[in-house]
C-alpha positions in Angstrom: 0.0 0.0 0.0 1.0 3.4 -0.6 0.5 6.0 2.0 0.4 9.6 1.4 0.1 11.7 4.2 -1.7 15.3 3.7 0.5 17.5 6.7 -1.8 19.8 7.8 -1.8 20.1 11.9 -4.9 18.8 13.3 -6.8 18.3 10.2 -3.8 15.8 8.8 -4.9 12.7 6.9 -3.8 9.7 5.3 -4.4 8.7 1.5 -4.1 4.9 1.0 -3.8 3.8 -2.4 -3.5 0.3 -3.3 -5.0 -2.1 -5.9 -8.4 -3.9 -4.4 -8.9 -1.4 -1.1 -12.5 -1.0 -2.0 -13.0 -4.5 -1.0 -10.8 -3.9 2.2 -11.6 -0.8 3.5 -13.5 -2.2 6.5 -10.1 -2.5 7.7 -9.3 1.5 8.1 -12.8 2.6 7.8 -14.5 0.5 10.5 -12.8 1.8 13.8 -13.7 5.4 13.0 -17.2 4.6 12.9 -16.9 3.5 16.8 -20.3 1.2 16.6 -22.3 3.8 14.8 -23.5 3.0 11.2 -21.5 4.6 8.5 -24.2 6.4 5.5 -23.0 5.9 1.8 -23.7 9.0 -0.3 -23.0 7.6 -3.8 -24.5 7.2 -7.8 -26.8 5.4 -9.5 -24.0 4.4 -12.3 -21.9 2.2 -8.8 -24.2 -0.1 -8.1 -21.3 -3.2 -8.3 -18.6 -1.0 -5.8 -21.5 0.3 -3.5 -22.4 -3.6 -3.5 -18.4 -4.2 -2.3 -18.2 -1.3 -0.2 -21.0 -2.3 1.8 -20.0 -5.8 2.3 -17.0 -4.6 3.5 -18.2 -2.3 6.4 -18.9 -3.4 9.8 -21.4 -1.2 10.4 -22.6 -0.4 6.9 -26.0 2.6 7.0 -28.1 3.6 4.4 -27.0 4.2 1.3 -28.2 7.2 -0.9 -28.0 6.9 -4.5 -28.3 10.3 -6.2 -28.3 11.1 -10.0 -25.6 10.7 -11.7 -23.8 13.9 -13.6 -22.6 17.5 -12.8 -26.2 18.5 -12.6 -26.1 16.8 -8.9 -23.9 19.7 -7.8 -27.0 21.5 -6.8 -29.1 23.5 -4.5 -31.8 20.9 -4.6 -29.8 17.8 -4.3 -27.7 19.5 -1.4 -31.1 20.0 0.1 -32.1 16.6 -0.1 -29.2 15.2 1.2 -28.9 17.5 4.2 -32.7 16.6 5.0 -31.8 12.9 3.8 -29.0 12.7 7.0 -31.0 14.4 9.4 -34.0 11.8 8.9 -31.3 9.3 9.7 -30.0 11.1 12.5 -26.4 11.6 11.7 -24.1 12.9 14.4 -21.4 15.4 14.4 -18.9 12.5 15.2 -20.3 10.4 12.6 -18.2 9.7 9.4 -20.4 10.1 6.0 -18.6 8.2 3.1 -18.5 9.9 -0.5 -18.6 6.6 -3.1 -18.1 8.3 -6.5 -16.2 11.0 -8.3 -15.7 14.8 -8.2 -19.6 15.4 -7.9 -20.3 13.3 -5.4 -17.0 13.9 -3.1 -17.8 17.6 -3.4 -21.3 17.5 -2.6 -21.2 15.6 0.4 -18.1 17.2 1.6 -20.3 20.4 1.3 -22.9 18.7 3.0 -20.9 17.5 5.9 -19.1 21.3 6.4 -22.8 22.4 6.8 -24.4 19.4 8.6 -24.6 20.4 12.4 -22.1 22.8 12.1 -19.3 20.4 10.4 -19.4 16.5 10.8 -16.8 14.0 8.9 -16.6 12.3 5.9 -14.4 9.7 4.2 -13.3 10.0 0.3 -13.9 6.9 -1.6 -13.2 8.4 -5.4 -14.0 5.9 -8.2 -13.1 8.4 -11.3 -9.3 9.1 -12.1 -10.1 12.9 -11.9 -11.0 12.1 -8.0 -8.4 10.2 -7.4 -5.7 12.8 -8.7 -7.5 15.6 -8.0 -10.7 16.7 -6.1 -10.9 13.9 -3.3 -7.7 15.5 -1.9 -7.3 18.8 -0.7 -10.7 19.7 1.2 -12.2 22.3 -1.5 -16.1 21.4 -1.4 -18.6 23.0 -3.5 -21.8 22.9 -5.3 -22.8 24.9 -9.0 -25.3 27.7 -9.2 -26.9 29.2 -12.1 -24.0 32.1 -11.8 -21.1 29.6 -12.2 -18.9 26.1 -10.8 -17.9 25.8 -8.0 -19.6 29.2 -6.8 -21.0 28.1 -3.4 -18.8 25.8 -1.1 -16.2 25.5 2.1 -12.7 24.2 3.0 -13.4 20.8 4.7 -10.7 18.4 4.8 -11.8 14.4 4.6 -11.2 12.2 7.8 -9.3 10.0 5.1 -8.5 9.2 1.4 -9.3 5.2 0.5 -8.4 5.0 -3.2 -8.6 2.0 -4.9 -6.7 1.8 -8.8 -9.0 -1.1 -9.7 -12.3 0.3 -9.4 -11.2 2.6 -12.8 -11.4 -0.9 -15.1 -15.2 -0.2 -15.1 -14.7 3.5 -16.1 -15.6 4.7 -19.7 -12.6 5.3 -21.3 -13.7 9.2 -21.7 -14.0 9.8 -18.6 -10.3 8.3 -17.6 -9.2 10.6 -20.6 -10.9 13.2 -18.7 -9.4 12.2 -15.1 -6.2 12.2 -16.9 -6.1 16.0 -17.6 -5.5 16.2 -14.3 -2.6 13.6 -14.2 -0.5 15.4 -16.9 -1.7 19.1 -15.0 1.2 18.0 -12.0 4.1 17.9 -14.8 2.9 20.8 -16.7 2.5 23.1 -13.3 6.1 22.8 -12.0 7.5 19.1 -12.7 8.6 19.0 -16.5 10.4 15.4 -15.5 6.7 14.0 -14.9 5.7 15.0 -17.7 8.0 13.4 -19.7 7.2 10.4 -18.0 3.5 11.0 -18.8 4.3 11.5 -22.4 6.2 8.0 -22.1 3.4 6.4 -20.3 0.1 8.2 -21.3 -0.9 5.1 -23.4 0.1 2.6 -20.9 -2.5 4.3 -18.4 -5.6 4.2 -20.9 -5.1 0.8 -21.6 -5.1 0.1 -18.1 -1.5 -1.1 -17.2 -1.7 -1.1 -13.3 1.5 0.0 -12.7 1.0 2.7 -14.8 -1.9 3.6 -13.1 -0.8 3.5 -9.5 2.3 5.3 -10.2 0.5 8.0 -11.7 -2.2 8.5 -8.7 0.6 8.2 -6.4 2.6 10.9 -7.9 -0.1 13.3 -8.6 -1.6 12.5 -5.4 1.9 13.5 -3.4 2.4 16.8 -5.5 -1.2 18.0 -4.7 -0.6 17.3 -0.7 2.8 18.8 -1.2 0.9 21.9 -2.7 -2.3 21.5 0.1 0.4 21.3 3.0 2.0 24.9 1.7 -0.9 26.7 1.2 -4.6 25.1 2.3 -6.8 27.8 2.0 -5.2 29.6 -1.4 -3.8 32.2 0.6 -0.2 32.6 -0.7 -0.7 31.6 -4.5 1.3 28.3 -4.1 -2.3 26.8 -4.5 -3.7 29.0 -6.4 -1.3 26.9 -9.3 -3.3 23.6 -9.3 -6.3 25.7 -11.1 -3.6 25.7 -14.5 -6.4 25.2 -17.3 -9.1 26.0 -15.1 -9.7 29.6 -15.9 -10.1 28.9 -19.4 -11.7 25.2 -18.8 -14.3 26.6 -16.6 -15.7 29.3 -19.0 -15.8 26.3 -22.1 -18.4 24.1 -19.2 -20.4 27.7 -18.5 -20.9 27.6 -22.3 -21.7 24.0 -22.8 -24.7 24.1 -19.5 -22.1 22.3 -17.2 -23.3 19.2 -19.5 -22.0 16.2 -20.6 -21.0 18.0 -23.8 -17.5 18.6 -22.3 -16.4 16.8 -18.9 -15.1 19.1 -16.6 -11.6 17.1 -17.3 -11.9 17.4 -21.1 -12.3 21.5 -20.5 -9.1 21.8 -18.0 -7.7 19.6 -21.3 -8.4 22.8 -23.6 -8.0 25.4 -21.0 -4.4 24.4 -20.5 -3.8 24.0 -24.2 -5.2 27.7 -24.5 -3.2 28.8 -21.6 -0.1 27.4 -23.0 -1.0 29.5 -26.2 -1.9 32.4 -25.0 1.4 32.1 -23.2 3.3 31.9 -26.1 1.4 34.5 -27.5 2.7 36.9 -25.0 5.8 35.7 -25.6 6.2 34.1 -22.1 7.0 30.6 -23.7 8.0 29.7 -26.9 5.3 28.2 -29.6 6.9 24.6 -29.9 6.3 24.5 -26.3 2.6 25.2 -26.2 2.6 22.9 -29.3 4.1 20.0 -27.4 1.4 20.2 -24.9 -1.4 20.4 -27.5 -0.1 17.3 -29.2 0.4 15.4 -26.2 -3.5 16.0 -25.7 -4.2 15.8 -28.7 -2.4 12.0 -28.6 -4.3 11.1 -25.9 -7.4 12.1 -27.3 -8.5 15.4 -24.9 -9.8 18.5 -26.8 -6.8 21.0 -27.6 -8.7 23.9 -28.3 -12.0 25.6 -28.8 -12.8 23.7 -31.9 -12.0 20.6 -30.4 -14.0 21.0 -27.2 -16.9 21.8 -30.1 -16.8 25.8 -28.8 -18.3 28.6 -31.3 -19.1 31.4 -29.0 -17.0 34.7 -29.8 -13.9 35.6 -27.1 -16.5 38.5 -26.0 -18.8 35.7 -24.4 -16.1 33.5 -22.8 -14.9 36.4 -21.4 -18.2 37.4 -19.5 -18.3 33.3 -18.0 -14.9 33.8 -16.7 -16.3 37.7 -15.4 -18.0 34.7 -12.7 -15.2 33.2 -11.7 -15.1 32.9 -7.6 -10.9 33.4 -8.2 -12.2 37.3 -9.2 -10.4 39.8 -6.8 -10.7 44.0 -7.0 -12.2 43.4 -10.7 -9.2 41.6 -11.6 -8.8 38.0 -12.4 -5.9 36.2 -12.1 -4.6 33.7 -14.7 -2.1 30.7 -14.4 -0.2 31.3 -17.3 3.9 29.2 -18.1 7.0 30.3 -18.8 7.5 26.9 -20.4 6.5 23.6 -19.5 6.7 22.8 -16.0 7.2 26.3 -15.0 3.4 27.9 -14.3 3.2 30.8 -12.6 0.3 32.9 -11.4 -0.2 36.6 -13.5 -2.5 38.8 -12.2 -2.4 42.1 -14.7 -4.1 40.1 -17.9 -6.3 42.3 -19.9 -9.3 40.8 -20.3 -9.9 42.1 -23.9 -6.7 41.1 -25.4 -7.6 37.2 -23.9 -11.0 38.1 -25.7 -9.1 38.7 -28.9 -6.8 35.7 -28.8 -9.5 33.5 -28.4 -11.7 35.2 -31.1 -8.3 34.2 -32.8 -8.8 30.6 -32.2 -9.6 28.0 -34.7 -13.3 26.9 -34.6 
């Protein structure tokens, strides 16, 4: 087993990652529950790992199978659940286990923050995105009609189970999509790893485990790392895992938050169009950004506007990103590279000159 430990004073945890854990985890998760029954907030697509989850738990509750899709990251469905765990009379000691990916993991950790003041919850991520990504770190949120990700809290997991296996019954798009995230770590500040990931990238999709592990346990140790330095986004260190995010999140405003483009698929083009827009201002050179777009490209993740099927004019991408919850005095910060592996966080872009660029963009 692999153990990663996320350092931050009392609200430290562990991340186990190890091949079969789903079908273990009664081993760490049992003596936090303490004799009380432990709730299972998952999907209706996880029927089979809800099925080995439970069978593994000592004290196994109800479990709560919500819609599947960003569309869950809701008002109503936050609503539901909160009224759902107080019908079952959940306690502020009680652990509340998240069985799915990003949408489930932040809505009950948003849940939990809010439930009784703050209870705890376990991360049991079944997509490669959660795994990598958004089942670490404690940012919880919910969507609202003004943007992602809008309306949320810090709350940091009581621990991390991740489990490589469970992503053999994944689509391949969506571990496409989780791997977005994968290749982010070596294009944020670690150009060795992505080397690696342009060495191993096709190892992953096909599902070499090795591959696999050693790709959720680096990207899960350079997040922590990252976490551990700055938890809250105070100082900017974190403020670098959002790489492609800016971009990414104004493609999903466009496409409804649908299935149109995965949230993974639209950090794919918004760090292809950060990368570009770099070399534009002649911050990196052009065969850098194009090494990155190929590499997605190889993999099969959208590059670009016209790849991610966009056709709204810069103007209108513009105005999403006007929403974003990163927006400070009127100005919004951008995570733009000096090359690959060296991102770095600008905060005097003119909005109408990335308006431009991307009206310049192939559609």
């Amino acid at each position: 087993m692999t153990l990663v430990p996320v350092a931050l004073g009392a609200r430290s945890y562990p991340v186990h990652i190890e091949a079969g854990l789903l079908a273990r985890a009664g081993e760490l998760l049992d003596p936090l529950a303490k004799g009380r029954p432990m709730h299972i907030v998952t999907d209706a697509h996880l029927a089979p790992h809800l099925a080995t989850l439970t069978a593994a738990l000592a004290h196994p509750g109800e479990a709560i199978v919500l819609p599947p899709g960003e569309s869950t990251k809701s008002w109503r469905q936050l609503e539901a659940l909160l009224d759902r765990l107080l019908d079952l009379g959940v306690e502020r000691g009680d652990h509340v286990i998240a069985l799915g990916g990003g949408v489930i993991g932040d809505l009950v950790g948003f849940a939990t923050s809010i439930l009784k003041r703050g209870c705890k919850f376990v991360q049991v991520p079944t997509t490669l995105l959660a795994q990598v990504d958004s089942s670490v770190g404690g940012k919880t949120a919910i969507n609202t009609a003004a943007g992602k990700n809008l309306v949320g809290a810090f709350h940091q997991p009581a621990l991390v189970l991740i489990d490589p296996q469970v992503l053999d019954t994944l689509p391949l798009r969506e571990v496409r999509a989780g791997y977005a995230e994968v290749v982010k770590y070596g294009l944020i500040d670690d150009f060795a790893f992505f080397e690696w990931c342009e060495g191993n990238a096709a190892a992953l999709m096909a599902g070499d485990p090795q591959a696999r592990e050693t790709a959720i346990a680096h990207s899960v140790g350079a997040k922590a790392r990252i976490v551990a330095e700055d938890e809250r986004e105070t100082t900017g260190k974190r403020a670098l895992l959002n790489l492609g995010h800016t971009f990414g999140h104004a493609l999903e405003a466009e496409t409804g938050f649908s299935d149109r483009l995965l949230h993974g698929e639209g950090v794919a083009a918004g760090m292809a169009l950060a990368f570009a827009y770099s070399a534009r201002l002649g911050l990196c050179s052009g065969q850098e950004a194009a090494r990155v777009g190929a590499h997605l490209r190889a993999i099969g993740l959208p590059d670009g506007l016209k790849a991610a099927g966009i056709s709204a004019s810069g103007a209108r991408l513009v105005d999403h990103m006007l929403h974003d919850k990163k927006m400070a005095s009127g100005t919004l910060p951008f995570l733009l590279a000096r090359g690959i592996g060296q991102t770095y966080l600008d905060k005097t872009v003119d909005l109408a000159d990335v308006a431009a660029f991307l009206d310049a963009q192939e559609r």
